[in-house]
C-alpha positions, 0 to 999 in steps of 0.5 A: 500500500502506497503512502501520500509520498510514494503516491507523489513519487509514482505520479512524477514517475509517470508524467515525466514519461509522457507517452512511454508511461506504459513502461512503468507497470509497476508504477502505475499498479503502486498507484491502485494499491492506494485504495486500502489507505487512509482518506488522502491516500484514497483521494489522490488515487481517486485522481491519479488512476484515470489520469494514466488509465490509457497507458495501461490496458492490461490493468484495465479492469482492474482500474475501473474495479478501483475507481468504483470501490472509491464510488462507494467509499464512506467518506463522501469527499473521495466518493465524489471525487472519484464520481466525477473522475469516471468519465475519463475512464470513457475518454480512454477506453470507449469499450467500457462507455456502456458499463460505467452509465450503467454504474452511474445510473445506479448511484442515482439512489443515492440520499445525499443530494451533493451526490446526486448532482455529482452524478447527474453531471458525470451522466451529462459528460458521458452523454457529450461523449457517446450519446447512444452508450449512455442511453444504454446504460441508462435504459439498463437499469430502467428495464432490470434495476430496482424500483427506486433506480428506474424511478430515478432514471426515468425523471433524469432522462425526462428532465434533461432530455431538453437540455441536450445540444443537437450535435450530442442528441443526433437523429440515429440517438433520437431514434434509439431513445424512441425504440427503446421508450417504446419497449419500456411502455409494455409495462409501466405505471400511470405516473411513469406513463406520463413522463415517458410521453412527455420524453417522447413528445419533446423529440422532433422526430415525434413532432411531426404528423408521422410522430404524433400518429406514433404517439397516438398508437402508443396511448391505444396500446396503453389503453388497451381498447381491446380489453373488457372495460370494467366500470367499478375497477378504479385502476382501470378507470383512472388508466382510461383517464390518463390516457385520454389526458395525454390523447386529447393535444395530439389529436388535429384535422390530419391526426383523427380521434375516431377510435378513441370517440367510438371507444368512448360512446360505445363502451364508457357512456352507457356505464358513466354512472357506473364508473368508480374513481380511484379514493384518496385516504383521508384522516376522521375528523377530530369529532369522530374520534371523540364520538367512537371513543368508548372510554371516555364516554364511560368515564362521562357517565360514571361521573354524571352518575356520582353527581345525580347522587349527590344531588339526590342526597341534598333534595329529599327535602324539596317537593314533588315539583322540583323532583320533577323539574330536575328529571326534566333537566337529566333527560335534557343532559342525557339527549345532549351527550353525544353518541355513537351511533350518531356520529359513525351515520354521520361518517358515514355520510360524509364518505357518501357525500365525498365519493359521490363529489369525486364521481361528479368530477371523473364523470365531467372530466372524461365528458371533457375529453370526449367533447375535446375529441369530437371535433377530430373525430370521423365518421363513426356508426349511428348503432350504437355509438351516437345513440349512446350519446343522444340517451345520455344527452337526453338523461339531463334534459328533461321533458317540460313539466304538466300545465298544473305542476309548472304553474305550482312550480312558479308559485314556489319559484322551483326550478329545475336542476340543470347541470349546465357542464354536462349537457354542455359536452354531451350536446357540443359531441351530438353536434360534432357527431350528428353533423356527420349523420344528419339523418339521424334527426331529419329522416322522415322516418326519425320525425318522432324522434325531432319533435321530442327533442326540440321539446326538450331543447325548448324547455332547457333553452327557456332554463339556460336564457333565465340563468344567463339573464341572472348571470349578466345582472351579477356581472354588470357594473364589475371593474376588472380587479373585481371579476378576479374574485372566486364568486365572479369567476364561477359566474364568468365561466357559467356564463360561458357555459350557457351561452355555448349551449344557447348557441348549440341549441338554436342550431339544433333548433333549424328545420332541418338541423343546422350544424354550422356553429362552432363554439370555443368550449368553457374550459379551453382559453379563447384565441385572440383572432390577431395580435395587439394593435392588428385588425381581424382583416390583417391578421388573416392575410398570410404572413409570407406576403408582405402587403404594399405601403404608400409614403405618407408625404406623397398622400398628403394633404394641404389646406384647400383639399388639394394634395401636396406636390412632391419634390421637384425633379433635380438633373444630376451634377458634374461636369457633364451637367452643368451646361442644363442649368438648375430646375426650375422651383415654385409651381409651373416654371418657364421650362423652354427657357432656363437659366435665361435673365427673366426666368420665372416670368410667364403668362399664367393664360399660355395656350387659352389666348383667342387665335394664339399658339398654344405655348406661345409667350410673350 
């Protein structure tokens, strides 16, 4: 084992022999011996065997073996020092690129953060070196390490990939990632799903309409459209919306949706109340604790016990009234002490009440995606797949009450619950579907059909119209810092939320159908048609042609409604025009006769004297 001396020693050795190094084994082999001394010892050999690696291949694996036993070392100064010296090992010997990113991967479950970042900067030095290695290295561990290996190096690669310059991430490494992505894909979890999606769609070549085609079929398979769909499976349901999360941005006019509509009408409406989201633990509230607490309610009744016997003892004396009167108030004491069974009714309430809320939101959340979906969807049947949305648009739209119960109902001022957000999307995907099979409503043989539903969407327009009418006197007269609030937030969006269906509905309301509205859905942010300063007319022109402008001098205009003349013509100079004489100046000039004693002088009546030559002067 070398000292701190010898290690100096052997190192001047080596460097004074620059490229005949390799002649000196034995030196080199004192340097590897270090990694059994002390901390300096340690810490020198950590610098000193990749700095003379290439000038011994024979003692190659023996080198790499050391510099890794220093990688685990206990003492975390020599354990980064030896981290950030492994690339080096790579610029020496290419052959071990793919061994040493499979090691750094590794030391990625590292706790200490200084020793992550250490590693994710010698990651990077290997990327600069051999992209397509280190990417092996990396998927090595994705696909075969530990659970909290992969989950590291999954958010390694998901964080650093945008960082990568183009001369390191070439398009033969971009294509390497994206096959092996896709092989990781066969089996991953929601949350390891969704960053490799994010990975994949920030490369260029999954940018383009071939690439989001590949994407698309990756979240099939991952949805797994073949599969029996069962409602009441909360893993399934939350894969399902997952999936049509991270659908829905892919989807254009050239990248159709038709299978993930049809999947969704056919299967996943008819059973939407069915549908069971994944629950979130939550802790009891502190009064349930109190309520389910046995003991302490025993503890209670012992000590009200002892008090009605002492209360007993000092009031044998009173009459039968106050006897009658203190019964009173012990019945009034013991139906105001808590109970038990009380409050699990009430516990058990309140999961009702929280897991009805969390069905609402996953209903409306896939309804969202749905009506998203429509507007890229093509044709798909009419059995059963638009059926199933005309039935469940239908569940929220309720037929018009009797004559006698409506006008009972506008004695009570009643009205009907309407779930505006629901019908909302149902009714834009009917648009969306139906203006692709309009004779679905129009047929002759459908008119039944017509006729209930315009009833329907009478009575649902005459609920959405009042709500509007409410919503805009709420709103009226709010400044801009006052529409920033929660409350008027909700009114804004409600407001966007009838007006969409107000629009649908008149459409609806044509005879036959019309299906020409395009509404911008409540919860997708409007686009400005063009930009600040710009008219709509201008923001449609295309942006390669460059529209032809005119010099405000030469339209302007002078007192009198006449426009100004521009400047007057100048010959050129130099001794070659110097015998044209200087233009004339100051409105029509005698042009015939420049540079001549009265130039200026001439008759304003030229060419309008009776019996003279035009131009004559005079």
């Amino acid at each position: 084992m070398a000292s701190v001396e010898q290690l100096y020693k052997d190192y001047g050795i080596l460097a004074d022999a620059k490229e005949k190094a390799g002649e000196h084994e034995d030196t080199y082999k004192s340097i590897l011996s270090a990694i059994e001394g002390g901390t300096s010892e340690k810490r020198l050999a950590a610098q000193f065997i990749p700095k003379f690696f290439k000038y011994f291949p024979s003692q190659s694996e023996r080198a790499i073996h050391s510099q890794l036993d220093l990688c685990e070392d206990d003492d975390s100064s020599i354990r980064r020092q030896a981290i950030k010296e492994l690339p080096n090992l790579c610029k020496a010997s290419p052959d071990n690129h793919f061994h040493i990113a499979d090691v750094l991967t590794q030391l990625l479950q590292s706790d200490d953060p200084q020793d992550t970042s250490t590693v994710n900067t010698a990651l990077m030095a290997l990327f600069k070196l051999d992209a397509e290695n280190t990417l092996g290295g990396l998927f090595n561990q994705i696909l075969t390490g530990e659970d909290l290996v992969r989950e590291r190096a999954i958010k390694f690669l998901s964080s650093r990939i945008r960082t990568f310059p183009e001369e390191v991430f070439t398009t033969q490494v971009e294509e390497a990632m994206i096959a092996k992505c896709k092989e990781v894909l066969a089996d991953v979890t929601g949350e390891e799903f969704i960053l490799f999606m994010k990975i994949l769609s920030s490369t260029k070549t999954m940018q383009s309409l071939q690439g989001r085609k590949q994407l698309v079929d990756l979240v099939v398979e991952q949805a797994d459209f073949e599969s029996e769909f069962v409602a009441t499976e909360p893993d399934l349901v939350d894969r399902l919306t997952q999936c049509l999360k991270q659908a829905v941005p892919l989807f254009s006019k050239n990248v159709a949706s038709t299978q993930f509509v049809s999947y969704l009408c056919e299967k996943v409406i008819p059973v939407l109340e069915d549908l069971r989201p994944a629950q979130t633990e939550k802790k009891p509230p502190p009064a349930l604790e109190s309520a389910n607490g046995e003991g302490k309610e025993n503890e209670k009744d012992e000590e009200g016990n002892k008090e009605e016997k002492e209360n007993k003892e000092e009031t044998d004396d009173k009459d039968k009234d106050g006897e009658s009167e203190e019964k009173m108030d012990d019945d009034k004491k013991e139906d105001d002490k808590p109970k038990v069974g009380e409050g699990v009714a009430e516990e058990k309430g309140d999961k009702e009440g929280e897991q009805k809320d969390d069905r609402s939101a996953v209903h409306l959340e896939i309804l969202k995606y749905l009506a998203e979906m429509a507007v890229h969807s093509g044709d798909i049947p009419v059995e059963p797949q638009v059926s199933h949305v005309y039935k469940s648009l239908l569940d929220f739209m309720p037929l018009p009450p009797p004559e006698a119960e409506a006008e009972q109902a506008e004695d009570n001022e009643d009205e009907p619950q309407l779930q505006f957000s629901v019908v909302e999307c149902l009714m834009h995907t009917f648009h969306c579907l139906v203006r692709k099979q309009p004779d679905f409503l129009a047929a002759e043989e459908n008119a039944d059909r017509l006729k209930d539903f315009r009833i329907r969407l009478q009575y649902f327009a005459r609920g959405v119209q009042r709500y509007m009418k409410q919503l805009r006197l709420a709103l009226r007269g709010k400044t801009g810092v006052q529409l920033k609030t929660d409350e008027n937030k909700i009114r804004v969006a409600a407001l966007r939320i009838t007006a969409n269906i107000n629009t649908l509905i008149k459409d609806l309301m044509h005879n036959p159908p019309s299906y020409k509205s395009a509404i911008v859905l409540s919860w997708k942010p409007i686009q400005k048609q063009g930009a600040a300063g710009q008219s709509p007319d201008a923001a449609k022109k295309r942006p390669n042609i460059t529209p032809i402008t005119f010099d405000k001098k030469s339209s302007a205009v002078v007192g009198g409604g006449k426009k100004a003349r521009g400047d007057p013509y100048s010959p050129p100079g130099g001794k070659y025009s110097n015998k044209a004489g200087r233009a004339p100046t100051g409105g029509d000039a005698n042009y015939g006769d420049w540079g001549s004693s009265n130039y200026g002088n001439y008759n304003r009546n030229r060419g309008r004297g009776r019996g003279r030559r035009r131009g004559q002067y005079y």
